[in-house]
C-alpha positions in Angstrom: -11.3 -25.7 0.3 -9.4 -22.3 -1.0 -11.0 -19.4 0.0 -10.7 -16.2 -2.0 -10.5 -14.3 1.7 -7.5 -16.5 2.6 -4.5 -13.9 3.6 -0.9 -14.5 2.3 0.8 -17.3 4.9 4.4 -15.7 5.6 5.3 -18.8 7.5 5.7 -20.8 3.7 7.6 -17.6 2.3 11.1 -16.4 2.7 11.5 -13.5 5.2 10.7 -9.8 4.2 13.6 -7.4 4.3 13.8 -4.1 4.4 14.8 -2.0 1.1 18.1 -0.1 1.0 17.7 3.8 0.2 18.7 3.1 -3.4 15.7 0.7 -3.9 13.5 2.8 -2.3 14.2 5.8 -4.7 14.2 3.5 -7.7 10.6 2.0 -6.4 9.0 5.0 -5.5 10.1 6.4 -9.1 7.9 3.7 -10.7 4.5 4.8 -8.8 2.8 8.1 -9.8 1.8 10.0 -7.0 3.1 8.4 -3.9 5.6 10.1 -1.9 7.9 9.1 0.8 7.0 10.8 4.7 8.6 9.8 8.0 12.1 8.5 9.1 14.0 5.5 10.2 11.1 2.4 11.6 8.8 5.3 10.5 9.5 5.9 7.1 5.8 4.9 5.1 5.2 5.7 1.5 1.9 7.9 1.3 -0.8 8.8 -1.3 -3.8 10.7 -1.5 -6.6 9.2 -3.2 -9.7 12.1 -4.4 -13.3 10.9 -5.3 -16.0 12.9 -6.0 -18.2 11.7 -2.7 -18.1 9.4 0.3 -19.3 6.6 -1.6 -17.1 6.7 -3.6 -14.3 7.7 -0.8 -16.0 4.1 0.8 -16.3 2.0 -1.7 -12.0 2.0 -2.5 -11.3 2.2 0.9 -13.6 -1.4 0.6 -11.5 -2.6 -2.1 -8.5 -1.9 -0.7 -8.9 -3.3 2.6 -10.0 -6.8 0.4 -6.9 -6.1 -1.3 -5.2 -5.8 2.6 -6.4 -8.9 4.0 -5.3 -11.0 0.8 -1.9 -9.6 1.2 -2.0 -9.5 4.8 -0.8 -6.2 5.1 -2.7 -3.1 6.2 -1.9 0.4 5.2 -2.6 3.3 7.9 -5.7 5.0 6.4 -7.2 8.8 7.3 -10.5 8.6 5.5 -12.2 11.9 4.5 -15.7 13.0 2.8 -14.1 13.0 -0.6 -10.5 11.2 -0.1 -8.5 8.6 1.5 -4.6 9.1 2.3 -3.1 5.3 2.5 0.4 4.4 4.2 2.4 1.7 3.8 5.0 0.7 5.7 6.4 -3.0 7.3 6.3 -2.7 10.7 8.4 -6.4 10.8 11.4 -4.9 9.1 11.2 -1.2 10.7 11.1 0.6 7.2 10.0 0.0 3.5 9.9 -4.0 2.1 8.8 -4.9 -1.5 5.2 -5.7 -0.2 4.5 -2.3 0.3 5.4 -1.2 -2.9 3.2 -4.3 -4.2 0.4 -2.9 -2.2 0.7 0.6 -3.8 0.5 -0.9 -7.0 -2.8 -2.8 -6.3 -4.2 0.3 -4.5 -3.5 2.2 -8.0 -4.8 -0.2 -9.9 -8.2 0.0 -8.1 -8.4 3.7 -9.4 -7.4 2.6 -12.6 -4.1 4.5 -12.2 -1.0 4.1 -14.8 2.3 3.3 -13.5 5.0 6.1 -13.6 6.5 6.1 -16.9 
């Protein structure tokens, strides 16, 4: 039976790799709001979400970590009364890979956020 809690299985895709600076610049210019922090195996791309209380601070910081699971890949988070900063990063390839950039999108999405234009 499926299960709609089942994370991604890696093993039955082809391997992650880490983006080149170029496709990091070009991805990062097609998300509003994120920006890139750290350096080398420590380079993340980081948002802060706002909400107007801690419910609704926890109820997306719910969602995303659904979102987390399903991907199988969790984002560093620093929750707050009235926000939530979320990092990405692939720890596997020591920098940035398409999945984080995936996840971004999904976290934005929960927020109802546009892409960049």
């Amino acid at each position: 039976m499926s299960s709609m809690f089942k994370p991604k299985d890696w093993k039955n895709l082809p391997p992650r790799n880490a983006l080149s600076a170029t496709e990091i610049v070009s991805a990062l210019a097609r998300l509003d709001g994120w920006k890139l922090t750290g350096d080398g195996a420590d380079v993340a791309i980081e948002k802060t979400f706002s909400f107007a209380d801690y419910f609704e601070t926890i109820a997306f910081v719910n969602a995303l970590a659904f979102v987390a699971h399903t991907q199988d890949h969790h984002p560093d988070l620093s929750v707050h009364y009235n926000r939530c900063v979320v990092r990405f990063n692939t720890h596997d390839v020591n920098g940035l890979s398409v999945t984080d950039f995936d996840c971004a999108r999904q976290a934005d999405a929960l927020v109802g956020a546009a892409p960049a234009a």
